[in-house]
N, C-alpha and C positions, 0 to 999 in steps of 0.2 A: 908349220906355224912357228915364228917366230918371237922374242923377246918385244919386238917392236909392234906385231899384230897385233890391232886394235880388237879385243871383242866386245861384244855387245853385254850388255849389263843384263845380270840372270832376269829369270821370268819372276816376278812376286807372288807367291800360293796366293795372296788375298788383300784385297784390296780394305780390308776395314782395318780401322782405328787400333793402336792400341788401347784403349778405355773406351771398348765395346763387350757389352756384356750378351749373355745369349742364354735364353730362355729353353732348358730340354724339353718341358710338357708342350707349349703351343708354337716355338720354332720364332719367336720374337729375336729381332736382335734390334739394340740401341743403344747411344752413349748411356754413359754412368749416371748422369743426371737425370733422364728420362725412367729411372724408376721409383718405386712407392721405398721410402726410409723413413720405417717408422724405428724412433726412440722413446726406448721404458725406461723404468728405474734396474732393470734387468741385461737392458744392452739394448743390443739396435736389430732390425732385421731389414733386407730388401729382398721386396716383393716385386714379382711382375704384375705390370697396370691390366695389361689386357686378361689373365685366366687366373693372377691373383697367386701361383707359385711361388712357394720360398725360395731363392735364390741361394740367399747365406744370413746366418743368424750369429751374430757375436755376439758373446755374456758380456755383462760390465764386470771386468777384472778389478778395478777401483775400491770398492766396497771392504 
């Protein structure tokens, strides 16, 4: 092979999104919008809709 041989463009591991989140308890995966954000006076948390999993919880650093 040469400087001039054309190759083919690598394979992709995966064909999703980057801002697709995925659920470890029930194997959910969906864009970022499609999950439950709820906001306290505490900070925010996302939940999965389908089995209700915390995802990720951030304090309010604000305060």
């Amino acid at each position: 092979m040469n400087a001039l041989t054309q190759r083919s463009p690598p394979e992709r591991r995966t064909s999703h999104r980057k801002s697709v989140l995925f659920c470890s308890q029930c194997d959910r995966t969906a864009a970022v919008d499609e999950w439950v954000l709820t906001t306290t006076d505490d900070g925010e948390t996302l939940a999965c809709p389908d089995c209700g999993a915390t995802l990720t919880a951030r304090a309010n650093l604000s305060d």
